[in-house]
N, C-alpha and C positions, 0 to 999 in steps of 0.2 A: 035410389033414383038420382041419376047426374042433375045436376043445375042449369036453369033456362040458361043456355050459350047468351041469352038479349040482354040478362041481368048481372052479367059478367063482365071486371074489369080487363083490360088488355094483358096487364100483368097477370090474371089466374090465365085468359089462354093457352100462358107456356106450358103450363103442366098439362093441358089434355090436347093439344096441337097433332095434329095429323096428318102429313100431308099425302092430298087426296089424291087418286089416281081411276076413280068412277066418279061420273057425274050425269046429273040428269038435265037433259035440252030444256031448261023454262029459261023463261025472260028474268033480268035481275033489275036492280035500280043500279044504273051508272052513276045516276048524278051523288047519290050518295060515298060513292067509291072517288068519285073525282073531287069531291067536296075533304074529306079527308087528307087525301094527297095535298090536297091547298095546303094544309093547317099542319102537316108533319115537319122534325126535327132533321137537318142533313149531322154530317159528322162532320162537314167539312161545308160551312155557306159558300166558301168562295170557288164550289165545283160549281157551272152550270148544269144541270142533269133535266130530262123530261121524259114521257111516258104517253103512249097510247095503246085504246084501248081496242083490239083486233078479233077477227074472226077464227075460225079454223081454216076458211081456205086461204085466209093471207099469211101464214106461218108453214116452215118447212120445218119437219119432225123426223127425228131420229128413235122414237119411245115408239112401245107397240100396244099404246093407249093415248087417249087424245082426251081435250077438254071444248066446250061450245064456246071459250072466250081466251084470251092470252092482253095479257100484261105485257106490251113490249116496251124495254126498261131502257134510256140512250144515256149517255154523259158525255160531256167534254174530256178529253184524255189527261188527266194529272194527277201527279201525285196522288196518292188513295184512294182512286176513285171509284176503284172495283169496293172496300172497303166502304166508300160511299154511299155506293149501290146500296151495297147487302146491305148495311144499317136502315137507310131510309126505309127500302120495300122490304125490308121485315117489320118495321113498324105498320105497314099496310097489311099484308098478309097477315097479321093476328088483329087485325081492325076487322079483315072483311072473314075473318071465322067468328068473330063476334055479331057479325050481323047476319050468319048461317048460309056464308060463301067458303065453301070450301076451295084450298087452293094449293098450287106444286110448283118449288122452282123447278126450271125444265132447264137445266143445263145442255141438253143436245138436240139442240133447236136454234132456228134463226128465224128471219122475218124474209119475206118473197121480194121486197121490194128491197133493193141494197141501199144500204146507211151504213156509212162510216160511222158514225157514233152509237152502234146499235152495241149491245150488253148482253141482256139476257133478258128470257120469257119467264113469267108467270103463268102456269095454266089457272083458270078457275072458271066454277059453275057451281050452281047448286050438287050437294051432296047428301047422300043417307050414310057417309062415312069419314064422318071428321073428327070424330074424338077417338081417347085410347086412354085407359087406364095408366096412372102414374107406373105401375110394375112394369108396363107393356114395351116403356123405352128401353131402346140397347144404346147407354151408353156406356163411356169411360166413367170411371169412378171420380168422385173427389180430388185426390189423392196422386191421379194420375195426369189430371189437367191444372197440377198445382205445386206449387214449391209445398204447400202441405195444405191438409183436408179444409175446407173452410166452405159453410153451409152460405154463405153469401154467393160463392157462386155457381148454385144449384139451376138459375135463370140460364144461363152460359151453357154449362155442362147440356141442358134439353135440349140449343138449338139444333135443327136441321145441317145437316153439309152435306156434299155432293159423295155419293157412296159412302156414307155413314163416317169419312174419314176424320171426323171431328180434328180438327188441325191447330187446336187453343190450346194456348199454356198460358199461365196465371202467375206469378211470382209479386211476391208480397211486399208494400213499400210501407211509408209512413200511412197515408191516409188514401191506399188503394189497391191498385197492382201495376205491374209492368205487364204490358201484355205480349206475346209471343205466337208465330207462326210454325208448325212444326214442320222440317224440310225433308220432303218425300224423298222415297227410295228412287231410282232412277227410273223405273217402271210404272209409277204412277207418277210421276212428273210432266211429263207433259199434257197427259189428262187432265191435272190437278193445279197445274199453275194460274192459270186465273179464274178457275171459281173458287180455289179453299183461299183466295184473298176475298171472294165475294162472301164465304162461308163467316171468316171472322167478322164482317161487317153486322152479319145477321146474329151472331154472340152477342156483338157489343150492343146491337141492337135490344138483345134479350137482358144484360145490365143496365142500358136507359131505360127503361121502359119499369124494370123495375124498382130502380132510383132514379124517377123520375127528375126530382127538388134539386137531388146532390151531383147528378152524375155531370164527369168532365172528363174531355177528352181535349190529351194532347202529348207533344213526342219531345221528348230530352234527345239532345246534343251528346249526352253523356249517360250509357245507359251499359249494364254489366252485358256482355257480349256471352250464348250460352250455346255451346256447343251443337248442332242439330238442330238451331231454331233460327229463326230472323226477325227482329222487331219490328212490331207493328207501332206501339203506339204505349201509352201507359193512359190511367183511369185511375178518379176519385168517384170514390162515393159515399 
């Protein structure tokens, strides 16, 4: 028998995270979800970002499933701040499957009314399908998202990305990693250029969360340049 989702820290949601693509029309608590948002961690304080919270008929859909609610996610244009995104509202997203809101980033989708600062959607609503067995994930190995195998970043390795194209590399310093972007084939490039920067925000997101106390984020001036990849950023934890 799985574990009450209610009795559950943020950091175990990584391991049975789902994101959902059925849901069922009830009402939620907002204020609980907005209350949240208040009190979360950015990557970056000095982006302005904001959020509201939408219908089905005020978002336009590319998916051939929909949700009763959307998260529509805005930021100021700078430096990381698709990175920004993902970090923050991934820390929301495993908040509100803790409270038994299931939820999906929606990468092809937009909001009806036009916003320059508009990012990306959340769908969510209630669900009877939000967990999944640790076996159930397909991801990359250890191994593969790393100068070498290392069980600290098993958080990372779960996140979510847009067509499973997990996009992180991990390379190993004194007291962290360097972190890394992997640079698509020219065929999923332009699909992939600015959500697998929202993707690694949602990694890093899955390393705070789990180093909560230790975790730090920030970019060296002077950083090993690695063929096939683009630096994000480097982390302690």
């Amino acid at each position: 028998m799985k574990a009450n989702l209610f009795s559950m820290s943020l950091e175990e949601q990584i391991y049975l995270r789902k994101s959902c693509r059925k849901y069922v029309d009830d009402e939620l608590d907002m204020d609980s979800i907005r209350e949240f948002i208040s009190t979360v961690s950015p990557l970056n304080d000095e982006i302005n970002y904001y959020c509201e919270i939408l219908s089905r008929d005020e978002v336009k859909l590319q998916t051939g499933w929909s949700a009763p609610y959307y998260l529509a996610l805005y930021s100021e244009k700078k430096d990381n701040y698709l990175e920004n995104v993902g970090f923050i509202f991934q820390q929301v997203s495993l908040f509100m499957q803790s409270v038994g809101i299931g939820n999906c980033w929606v990468g092809m989708g937009s909001v009806k009314e036009k916003n320059q600062d508009f990012v990306i959607l959340i769908a969510f609503g209630k669900s009877n399908q939000m967990t999944r067995d640790l076996s159930d994930f397909r991801r990359k190995s250890l191994d593969e998202i790393s100068d070498k195998g290392d069980d600290r970043l098993t958080p990372a390795r779960l996140a979510p990305s847009a067509i499973n194209s997990q996009p992180w590399y991990f390379k190993h310093t004194e007291d962290g990693f360097d972190v890394y972007q992997v640079k698509q084939n020219i065929l999923k490039r332009q699909i992939l250029k600015k959500l697998n920067r929202i993707d690694m925000g949602i990694a890093l997101a899955h390393m705070y969360v789990a180093n909560e106390k230790t975790f730090e984020f920030y970019q060296k001036r002077d950083f090993e340049k690695i063929k096939g990849y683009t630096y994000t950023g480097s982390i302690k934890i």
